[in-house]
LUMSEDO-29900 format. One record per atom (N, C-alpha, C): atom name; residue number from 1; residue in three letters; x, y, z. Coordinates in nm, 2 decimals. Example, Ala and Ser with C-alpha at 12.3 -4.5 7.8 and 13.67 -1.06 7.14 Angstrom:
+------+-----+-----+--------+--------+--------+
: atom :   n : res :     px :     py :     pz :
+------+-----+-----+--------+--------+--------+
:    N :   1 : ALA :   1.32 :  -0.57 :   0.78 :
:   CA :   1 : ALA :   1.23 :  -0.45 :   0.78 :
:    C :   1 : ALA :   1.32 :  -0.33 :   0.78 :
:    N :   2 : SER :   1.28 :  -0.22 :   0.71 :
:   CA :   2 : SER :   1.37 :  -0.11 :   0.71 :
:    C :   2 : SER :   1.29 :   0.00 :   0.79 :
+------+-----+-----+--------+--------+--------+
***
This chain:
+------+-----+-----+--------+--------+--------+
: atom :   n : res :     px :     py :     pz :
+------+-----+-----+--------+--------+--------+
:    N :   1 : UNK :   0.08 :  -0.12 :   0.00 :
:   CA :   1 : UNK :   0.00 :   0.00 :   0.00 :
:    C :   1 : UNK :   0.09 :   0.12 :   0.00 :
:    N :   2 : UNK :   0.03 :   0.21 :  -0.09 :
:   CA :   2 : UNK :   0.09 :   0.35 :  -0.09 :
:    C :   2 : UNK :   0.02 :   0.46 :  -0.05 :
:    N :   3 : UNK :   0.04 :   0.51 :   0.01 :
:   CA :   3 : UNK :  -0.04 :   0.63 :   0.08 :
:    C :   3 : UNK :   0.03 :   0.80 :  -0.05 :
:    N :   4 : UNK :  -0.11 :   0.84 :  -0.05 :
:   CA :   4 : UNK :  -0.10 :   0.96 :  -0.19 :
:    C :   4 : UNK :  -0.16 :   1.06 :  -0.05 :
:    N :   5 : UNK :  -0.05 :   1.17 :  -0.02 :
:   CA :   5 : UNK :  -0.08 :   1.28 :   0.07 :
:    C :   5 : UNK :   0.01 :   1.38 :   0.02 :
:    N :   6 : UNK :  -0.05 :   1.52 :   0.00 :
:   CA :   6 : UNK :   0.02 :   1.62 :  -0.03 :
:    C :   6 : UNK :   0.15 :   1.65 :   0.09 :
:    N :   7 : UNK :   0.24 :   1.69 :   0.06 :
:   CA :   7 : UNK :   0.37 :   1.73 :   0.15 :
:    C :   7 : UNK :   0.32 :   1.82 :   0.25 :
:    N :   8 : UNK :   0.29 :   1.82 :   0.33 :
:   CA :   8 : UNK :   0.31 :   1.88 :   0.46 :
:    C :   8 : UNK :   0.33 :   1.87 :   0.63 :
:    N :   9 : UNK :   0.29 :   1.98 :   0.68 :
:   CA :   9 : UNK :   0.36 :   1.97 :   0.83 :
:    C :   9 : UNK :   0.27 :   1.85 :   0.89 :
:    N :  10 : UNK :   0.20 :   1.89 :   0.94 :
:   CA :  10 : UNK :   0.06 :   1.80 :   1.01 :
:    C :  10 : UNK :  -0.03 :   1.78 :   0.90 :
:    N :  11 : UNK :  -0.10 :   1.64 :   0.98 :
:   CA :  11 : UNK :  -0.26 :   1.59 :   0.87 :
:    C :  11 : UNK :  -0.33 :   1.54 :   0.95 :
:    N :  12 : UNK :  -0.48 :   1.60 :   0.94 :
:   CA :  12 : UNK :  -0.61 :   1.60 :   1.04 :
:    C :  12 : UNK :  -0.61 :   1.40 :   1.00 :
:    N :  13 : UNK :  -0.70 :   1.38 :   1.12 :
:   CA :  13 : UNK :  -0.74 :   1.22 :   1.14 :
:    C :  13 : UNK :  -0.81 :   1.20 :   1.04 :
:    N :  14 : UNK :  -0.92 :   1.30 :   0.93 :
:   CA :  14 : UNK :  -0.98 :   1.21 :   0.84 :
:    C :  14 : UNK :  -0.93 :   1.21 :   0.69 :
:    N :  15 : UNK :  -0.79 :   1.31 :   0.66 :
:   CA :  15 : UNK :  -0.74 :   1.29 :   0.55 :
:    C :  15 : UNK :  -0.58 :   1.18 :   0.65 :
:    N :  16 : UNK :  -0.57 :   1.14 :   0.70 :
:   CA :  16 : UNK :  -0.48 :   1.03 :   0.76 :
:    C :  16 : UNK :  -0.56 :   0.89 :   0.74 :
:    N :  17 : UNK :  -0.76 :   0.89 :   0.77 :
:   CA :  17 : UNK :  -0.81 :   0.77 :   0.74 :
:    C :  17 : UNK :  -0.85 :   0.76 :   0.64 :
:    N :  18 : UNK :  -0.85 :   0.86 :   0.51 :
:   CA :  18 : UNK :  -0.93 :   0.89 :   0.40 :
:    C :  18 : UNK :  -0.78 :   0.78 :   0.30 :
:    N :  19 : UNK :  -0.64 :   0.78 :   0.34 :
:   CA :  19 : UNK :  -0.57 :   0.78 :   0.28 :
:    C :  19 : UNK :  -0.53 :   0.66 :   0.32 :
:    N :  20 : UNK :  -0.51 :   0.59 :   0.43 :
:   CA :  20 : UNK :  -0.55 :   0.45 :   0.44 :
:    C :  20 : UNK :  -0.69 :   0.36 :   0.42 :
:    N :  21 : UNK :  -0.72 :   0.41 :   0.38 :
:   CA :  21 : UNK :  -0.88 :   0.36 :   0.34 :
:    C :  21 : UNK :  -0.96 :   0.28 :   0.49 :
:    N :  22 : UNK :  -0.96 :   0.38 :   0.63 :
:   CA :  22 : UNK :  -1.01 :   0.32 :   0.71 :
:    C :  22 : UNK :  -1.11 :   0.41 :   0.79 :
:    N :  23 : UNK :  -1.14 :   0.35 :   0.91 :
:   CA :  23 : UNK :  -1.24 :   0.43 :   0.96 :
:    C :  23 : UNK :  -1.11 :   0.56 :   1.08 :
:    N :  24 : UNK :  -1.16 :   0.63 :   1.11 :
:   CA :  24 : UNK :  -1.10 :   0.72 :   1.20 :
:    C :  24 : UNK :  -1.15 :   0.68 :   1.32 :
:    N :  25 : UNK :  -1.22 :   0.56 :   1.35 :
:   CA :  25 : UNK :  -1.16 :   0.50 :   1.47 :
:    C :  25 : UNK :  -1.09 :   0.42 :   1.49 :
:    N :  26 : UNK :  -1.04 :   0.36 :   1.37 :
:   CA :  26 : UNK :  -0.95 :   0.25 :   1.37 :
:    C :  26 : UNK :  -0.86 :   0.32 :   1.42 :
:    N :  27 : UNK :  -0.80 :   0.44 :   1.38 :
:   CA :  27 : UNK :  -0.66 :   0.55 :   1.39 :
:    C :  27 : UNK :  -0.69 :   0.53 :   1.54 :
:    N :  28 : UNK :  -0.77 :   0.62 :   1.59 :
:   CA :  28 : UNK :  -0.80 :   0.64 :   1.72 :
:    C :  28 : UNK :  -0.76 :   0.53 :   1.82 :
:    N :  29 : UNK :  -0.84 :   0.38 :   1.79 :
:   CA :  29 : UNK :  -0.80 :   0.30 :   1.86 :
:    C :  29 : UNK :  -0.62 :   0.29 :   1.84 :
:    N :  30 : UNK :  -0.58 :   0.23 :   1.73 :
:   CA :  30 : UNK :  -0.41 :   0.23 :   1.73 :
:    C :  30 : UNK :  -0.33 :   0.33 :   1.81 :
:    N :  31 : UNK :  -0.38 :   0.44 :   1.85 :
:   CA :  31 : UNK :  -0.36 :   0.53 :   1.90 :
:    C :  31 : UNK :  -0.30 :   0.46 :   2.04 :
:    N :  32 : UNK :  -0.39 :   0.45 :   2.11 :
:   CA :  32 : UNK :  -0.45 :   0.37 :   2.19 :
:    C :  32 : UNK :  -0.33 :   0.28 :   2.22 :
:    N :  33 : UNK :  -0.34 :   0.24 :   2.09 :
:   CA :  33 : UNK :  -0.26 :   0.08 :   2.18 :
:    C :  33 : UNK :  -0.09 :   0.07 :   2.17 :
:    N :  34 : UNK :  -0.06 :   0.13 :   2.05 :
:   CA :  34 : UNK :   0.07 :   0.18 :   2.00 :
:    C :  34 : UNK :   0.13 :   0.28 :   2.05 :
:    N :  35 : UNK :   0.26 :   0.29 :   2.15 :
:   CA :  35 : UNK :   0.31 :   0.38 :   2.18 :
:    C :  35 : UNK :   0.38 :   0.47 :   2.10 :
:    N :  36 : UNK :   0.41 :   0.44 :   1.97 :
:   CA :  36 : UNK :   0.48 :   0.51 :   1.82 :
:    C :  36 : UNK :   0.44 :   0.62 :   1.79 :
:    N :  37 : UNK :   0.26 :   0.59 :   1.79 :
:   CA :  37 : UNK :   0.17 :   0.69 :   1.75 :
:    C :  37 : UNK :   0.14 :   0.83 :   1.87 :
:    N :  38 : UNK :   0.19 :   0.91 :   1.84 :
:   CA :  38 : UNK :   0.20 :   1.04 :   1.91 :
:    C :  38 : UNK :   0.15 :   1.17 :   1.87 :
:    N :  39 : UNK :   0.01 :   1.15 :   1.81 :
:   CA :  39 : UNK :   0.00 :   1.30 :   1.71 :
:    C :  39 : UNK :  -0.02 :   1.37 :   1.85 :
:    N :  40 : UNK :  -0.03 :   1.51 :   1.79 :
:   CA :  40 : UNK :  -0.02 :   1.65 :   1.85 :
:    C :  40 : UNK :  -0.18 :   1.69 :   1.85 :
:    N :  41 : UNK :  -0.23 :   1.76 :   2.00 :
:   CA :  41 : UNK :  -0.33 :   1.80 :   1.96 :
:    C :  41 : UNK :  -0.32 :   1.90 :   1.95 :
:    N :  42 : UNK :  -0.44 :   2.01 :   1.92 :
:   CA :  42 : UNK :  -0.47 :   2.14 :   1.92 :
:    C :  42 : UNK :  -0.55 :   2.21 :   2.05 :
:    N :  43 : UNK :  -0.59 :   2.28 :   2.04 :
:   CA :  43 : UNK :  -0.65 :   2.34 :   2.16 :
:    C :  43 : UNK :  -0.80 :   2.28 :   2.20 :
:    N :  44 : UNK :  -0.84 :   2.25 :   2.04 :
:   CA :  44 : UNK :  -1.01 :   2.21 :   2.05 :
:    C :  44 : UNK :  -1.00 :   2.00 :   2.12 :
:    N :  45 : UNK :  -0.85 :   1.98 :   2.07 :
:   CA :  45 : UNK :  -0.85 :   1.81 :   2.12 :
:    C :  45 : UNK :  -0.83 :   1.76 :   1.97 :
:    N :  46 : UNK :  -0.79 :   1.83 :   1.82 :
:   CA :  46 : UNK :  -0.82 :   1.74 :   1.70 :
:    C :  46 : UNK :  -0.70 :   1.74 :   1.68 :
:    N :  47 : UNK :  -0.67 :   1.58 :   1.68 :
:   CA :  47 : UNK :  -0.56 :   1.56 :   1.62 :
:    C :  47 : UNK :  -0.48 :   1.59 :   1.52 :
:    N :  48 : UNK :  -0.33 :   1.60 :   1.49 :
:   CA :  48 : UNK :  -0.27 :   1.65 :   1.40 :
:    C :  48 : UNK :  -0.14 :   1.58 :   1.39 :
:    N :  49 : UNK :  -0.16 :   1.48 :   1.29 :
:   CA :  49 : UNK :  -0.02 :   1.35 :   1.26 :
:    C :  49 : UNK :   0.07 :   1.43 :   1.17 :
:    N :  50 : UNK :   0.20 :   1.38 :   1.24 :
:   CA :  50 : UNK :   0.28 :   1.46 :   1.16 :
:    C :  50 : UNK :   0.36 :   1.35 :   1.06 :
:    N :  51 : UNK :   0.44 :   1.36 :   0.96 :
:   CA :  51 : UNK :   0.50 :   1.28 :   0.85 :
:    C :  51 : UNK :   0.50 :   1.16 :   0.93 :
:    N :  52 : UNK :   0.62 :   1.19 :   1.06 :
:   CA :  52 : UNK :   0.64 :   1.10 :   1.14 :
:    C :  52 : UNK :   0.59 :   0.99 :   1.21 :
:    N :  53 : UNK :   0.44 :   1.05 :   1.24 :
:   CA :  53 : UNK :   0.34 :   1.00 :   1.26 :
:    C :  53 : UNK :   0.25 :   0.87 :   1.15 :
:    N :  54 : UNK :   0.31 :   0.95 :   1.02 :
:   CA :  54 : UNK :   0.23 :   0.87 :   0.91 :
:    C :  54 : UNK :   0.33 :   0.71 :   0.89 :
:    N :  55 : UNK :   0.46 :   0.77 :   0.89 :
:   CA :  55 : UNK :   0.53 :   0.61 :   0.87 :
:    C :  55 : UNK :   0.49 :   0.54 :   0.94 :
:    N :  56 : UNK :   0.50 :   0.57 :   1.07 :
:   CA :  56 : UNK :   0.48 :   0.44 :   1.23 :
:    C :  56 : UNK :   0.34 :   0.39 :   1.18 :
:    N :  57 : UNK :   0.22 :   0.51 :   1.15 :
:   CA :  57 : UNK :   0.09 :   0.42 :   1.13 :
:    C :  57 : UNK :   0.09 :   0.35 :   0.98 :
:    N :  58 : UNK :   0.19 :   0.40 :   0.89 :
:   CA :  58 : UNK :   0.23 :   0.34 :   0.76 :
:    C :  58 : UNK :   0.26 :   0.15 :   0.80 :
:    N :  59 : UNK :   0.36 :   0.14 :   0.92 :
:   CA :  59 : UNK :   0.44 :   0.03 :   0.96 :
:    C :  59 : UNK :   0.34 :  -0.09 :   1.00 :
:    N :  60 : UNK :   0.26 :   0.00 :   1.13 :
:   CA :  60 : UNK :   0.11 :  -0.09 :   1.19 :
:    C :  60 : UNK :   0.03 :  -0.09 :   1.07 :
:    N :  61 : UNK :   0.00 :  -0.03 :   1.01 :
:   CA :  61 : UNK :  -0.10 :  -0.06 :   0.91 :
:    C :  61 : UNK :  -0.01 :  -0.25 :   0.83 :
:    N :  62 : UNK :   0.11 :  -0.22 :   0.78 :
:   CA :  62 : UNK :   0.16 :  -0.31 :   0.68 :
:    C :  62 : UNK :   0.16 :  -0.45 :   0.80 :
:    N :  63 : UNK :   0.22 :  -0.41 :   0.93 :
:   CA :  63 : UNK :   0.20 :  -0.57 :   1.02 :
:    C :  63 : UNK :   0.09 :  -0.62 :   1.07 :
:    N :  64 : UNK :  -0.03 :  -0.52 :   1.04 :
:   CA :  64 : UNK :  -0.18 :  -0.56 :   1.13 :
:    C :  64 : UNK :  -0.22 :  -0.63 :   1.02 :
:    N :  65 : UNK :  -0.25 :  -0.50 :   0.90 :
:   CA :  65 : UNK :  -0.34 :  -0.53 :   0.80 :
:    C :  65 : UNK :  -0.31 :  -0.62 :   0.68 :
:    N :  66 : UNK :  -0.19 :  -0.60 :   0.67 :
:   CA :  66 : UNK :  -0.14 :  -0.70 :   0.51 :
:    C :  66 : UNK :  -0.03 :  -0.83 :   0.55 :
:    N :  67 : UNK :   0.03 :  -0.80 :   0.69 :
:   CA :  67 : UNK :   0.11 :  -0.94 :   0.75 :
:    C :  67 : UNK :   0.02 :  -1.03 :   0.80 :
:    N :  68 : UNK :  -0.09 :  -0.97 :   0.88 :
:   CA :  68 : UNK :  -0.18 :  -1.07 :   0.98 :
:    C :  68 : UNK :  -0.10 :  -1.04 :   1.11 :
:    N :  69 : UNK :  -0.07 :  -1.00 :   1.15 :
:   CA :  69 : UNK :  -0.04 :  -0.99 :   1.29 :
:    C :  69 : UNK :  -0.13 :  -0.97 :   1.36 :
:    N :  70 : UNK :  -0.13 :  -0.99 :   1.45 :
:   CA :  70 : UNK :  -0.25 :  -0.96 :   1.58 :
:    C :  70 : UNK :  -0.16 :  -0.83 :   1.67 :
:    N :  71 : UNK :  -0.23 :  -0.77 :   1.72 :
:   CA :  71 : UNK :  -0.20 :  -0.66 :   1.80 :
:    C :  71 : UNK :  -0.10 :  -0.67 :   1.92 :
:    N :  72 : UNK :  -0.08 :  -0.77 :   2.00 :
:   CA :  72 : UNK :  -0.05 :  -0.79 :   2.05 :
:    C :  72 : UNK :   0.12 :  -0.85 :   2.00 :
:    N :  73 : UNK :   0.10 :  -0.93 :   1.86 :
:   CA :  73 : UNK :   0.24 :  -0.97 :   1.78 :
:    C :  73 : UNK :   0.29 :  -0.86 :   1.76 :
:    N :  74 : UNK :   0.21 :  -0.74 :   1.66 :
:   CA :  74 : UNK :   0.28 :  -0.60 :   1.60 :
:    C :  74 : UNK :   0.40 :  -0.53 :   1.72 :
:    N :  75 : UNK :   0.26 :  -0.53 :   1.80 :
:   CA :  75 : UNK :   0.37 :  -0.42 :   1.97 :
:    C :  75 : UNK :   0.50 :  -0.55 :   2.00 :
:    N :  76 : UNK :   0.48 :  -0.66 :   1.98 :
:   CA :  76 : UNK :   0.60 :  -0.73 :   2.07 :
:    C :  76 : UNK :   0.73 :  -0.72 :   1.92 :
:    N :  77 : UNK :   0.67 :  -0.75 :   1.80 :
:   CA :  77 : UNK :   0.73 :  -0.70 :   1.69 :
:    C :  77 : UNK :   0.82 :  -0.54 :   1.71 :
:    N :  78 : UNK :   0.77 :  -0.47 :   1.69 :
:   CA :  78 : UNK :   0.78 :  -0.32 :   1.68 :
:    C :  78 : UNK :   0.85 :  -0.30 :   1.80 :
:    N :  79 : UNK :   0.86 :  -0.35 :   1.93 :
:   CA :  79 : UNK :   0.96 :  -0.35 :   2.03 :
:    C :  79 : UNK :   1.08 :  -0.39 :   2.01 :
:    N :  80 : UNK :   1.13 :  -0.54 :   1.97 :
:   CA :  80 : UNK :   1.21 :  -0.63 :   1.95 :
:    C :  80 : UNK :   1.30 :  -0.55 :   1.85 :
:    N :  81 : UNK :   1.23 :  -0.52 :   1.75 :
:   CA :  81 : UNK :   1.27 :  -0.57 :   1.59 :
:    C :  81 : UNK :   1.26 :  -0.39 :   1.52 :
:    N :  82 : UNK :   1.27 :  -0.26 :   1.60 :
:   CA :  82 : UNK :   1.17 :  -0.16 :   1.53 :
:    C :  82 : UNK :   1.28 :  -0.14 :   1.40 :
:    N :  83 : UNK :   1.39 :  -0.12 :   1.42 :
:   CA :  83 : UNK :   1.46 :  -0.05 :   1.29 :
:    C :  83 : UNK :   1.49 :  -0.17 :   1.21 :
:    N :  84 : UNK :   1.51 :  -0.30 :   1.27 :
:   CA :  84 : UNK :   1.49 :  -0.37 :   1.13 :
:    C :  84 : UNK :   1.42 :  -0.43 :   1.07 :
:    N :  85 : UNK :   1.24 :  -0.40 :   1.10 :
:   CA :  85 : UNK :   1.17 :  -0.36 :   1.07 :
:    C :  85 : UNK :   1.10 :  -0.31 :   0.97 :
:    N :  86 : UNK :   1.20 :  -0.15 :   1.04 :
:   CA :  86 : UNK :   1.18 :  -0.06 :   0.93 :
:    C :  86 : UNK :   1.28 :  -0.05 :   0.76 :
:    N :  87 : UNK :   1.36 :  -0.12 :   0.85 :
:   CA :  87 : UNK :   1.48 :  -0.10 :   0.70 :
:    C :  87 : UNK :   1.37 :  -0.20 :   0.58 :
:    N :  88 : UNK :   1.34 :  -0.31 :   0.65 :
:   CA :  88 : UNK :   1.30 :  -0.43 :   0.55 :
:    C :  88 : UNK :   1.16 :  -0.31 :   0.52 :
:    N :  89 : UNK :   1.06 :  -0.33 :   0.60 :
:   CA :  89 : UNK :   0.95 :  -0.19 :   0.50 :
:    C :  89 : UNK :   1.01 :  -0.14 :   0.43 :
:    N :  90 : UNK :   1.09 :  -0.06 :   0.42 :
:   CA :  90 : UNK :   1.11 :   0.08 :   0.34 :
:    C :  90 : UNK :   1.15 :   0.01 :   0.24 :
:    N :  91 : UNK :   1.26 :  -0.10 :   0.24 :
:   CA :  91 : UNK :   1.32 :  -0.18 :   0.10 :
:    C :  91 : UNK :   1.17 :  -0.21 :  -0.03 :
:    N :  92 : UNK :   1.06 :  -0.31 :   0.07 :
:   CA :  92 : UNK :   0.96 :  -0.36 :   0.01 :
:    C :  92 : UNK :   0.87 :  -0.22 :  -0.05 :
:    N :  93 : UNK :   0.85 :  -0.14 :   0.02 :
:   CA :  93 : UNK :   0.75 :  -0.02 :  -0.07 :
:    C :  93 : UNK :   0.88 :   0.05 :  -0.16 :
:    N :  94 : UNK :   0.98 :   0.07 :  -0.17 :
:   CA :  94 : UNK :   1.09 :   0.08 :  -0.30 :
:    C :  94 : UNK :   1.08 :   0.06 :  -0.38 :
:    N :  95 : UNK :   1.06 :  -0.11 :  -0.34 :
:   CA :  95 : UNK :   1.06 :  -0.18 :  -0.48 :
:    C :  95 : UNK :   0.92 :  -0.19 :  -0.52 :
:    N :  96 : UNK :   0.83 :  -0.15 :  -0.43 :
:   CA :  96 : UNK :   0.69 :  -0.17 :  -0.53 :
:    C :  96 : UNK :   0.65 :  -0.05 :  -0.59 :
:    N :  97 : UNK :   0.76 :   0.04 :  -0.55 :
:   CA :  97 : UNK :   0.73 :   0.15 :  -0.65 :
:    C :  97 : UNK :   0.77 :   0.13 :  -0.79 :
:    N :  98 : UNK :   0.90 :   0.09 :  -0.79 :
:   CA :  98 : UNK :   0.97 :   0.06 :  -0.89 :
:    C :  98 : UNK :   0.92 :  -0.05 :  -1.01 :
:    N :  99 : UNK :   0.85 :  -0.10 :  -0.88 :
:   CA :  99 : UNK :   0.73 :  -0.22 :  -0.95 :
:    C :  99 : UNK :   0.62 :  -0.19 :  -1.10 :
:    N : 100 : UNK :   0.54 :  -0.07 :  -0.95 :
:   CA : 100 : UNK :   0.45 :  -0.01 :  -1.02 :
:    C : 100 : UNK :   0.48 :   0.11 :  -1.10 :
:    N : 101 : UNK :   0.62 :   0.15 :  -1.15 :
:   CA : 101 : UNK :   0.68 :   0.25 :  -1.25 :
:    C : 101 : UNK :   0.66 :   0.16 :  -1.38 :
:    N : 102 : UNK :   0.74 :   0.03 :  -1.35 :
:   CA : 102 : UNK :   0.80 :  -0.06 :  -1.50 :
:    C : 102 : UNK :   0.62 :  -0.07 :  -1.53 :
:    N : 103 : UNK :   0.59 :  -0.16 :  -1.47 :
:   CA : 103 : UNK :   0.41 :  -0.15 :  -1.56 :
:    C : 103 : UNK :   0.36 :  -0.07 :  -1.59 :
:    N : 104 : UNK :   0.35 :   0.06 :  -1.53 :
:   CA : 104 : UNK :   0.33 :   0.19 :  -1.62 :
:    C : 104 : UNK :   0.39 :   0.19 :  -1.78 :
:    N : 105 : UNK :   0.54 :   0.16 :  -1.80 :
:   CA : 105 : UNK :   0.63 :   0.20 :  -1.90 :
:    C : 105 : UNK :   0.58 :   0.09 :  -1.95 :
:    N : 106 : UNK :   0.56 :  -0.05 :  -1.91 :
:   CA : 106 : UNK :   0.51 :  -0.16 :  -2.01 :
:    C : 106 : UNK :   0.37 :  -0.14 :  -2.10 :
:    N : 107 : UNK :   0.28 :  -0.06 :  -2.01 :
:   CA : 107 : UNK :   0.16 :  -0.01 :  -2.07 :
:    C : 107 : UNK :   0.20 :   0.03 :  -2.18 :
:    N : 108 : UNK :   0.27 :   0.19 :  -2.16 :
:   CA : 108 : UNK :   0.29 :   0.25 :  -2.31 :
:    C : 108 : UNK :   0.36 :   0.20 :  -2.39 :
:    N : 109 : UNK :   0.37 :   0.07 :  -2.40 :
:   CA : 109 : UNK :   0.47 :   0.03 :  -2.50 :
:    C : 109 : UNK :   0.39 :  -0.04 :  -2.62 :
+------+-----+-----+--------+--------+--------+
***
């Protein structure tokens, strides 16, 4: 999964669930359970995820939702294992970029 969000500082909770295709209480709950997840609030209480914010829930998203993990695996995961982890994520969405570049270029051919 690729997440399409314009560059910026902070992102409200429903363009963060609009862009994972989930509900904004899923966010909320992960919130919850994940200590990674740290957005910032504002004065009214609405959250505000920053970049930083997006990879970690980028990471739980890839070990909950597309590994199968259970909640309880992800947090003992994400403890044990977090940067290498992360190195192997970042390698895998690289190359699915790279993936989904060549099939583009095979289209127009």
């Amino acid at each position: 999964m690729h997440i399409e969000l314009p560059e910026k500082r902070y992102y409200n909770i429903g363009e963060v669930a609009k862009a994972f295709d989930v509900n904004t209480s899923l966010i909320r709950f992960w919130e919850k359970e994940f200590d990674v997840l740290q957005p910032k609030k504002n004065a009214k209480g609405n959250r505000r995820f920053t970049p930083r914010d997006l990879k970690n829930l980028e990471l739980i998203f890839h070990l909950v939702k597309e590994r199968g993990f259970t909640l309880d695996g992800a947090k003992i995961h994400l403890k044990e294992n977090k940067q290498k982890t992360l190195d192997h994520f970042e390698i895998i969405r690289k190359l699915e970029k790279v993936k989904s570049e060549l099939l583009k270029i095979k289209e127009q051919l």
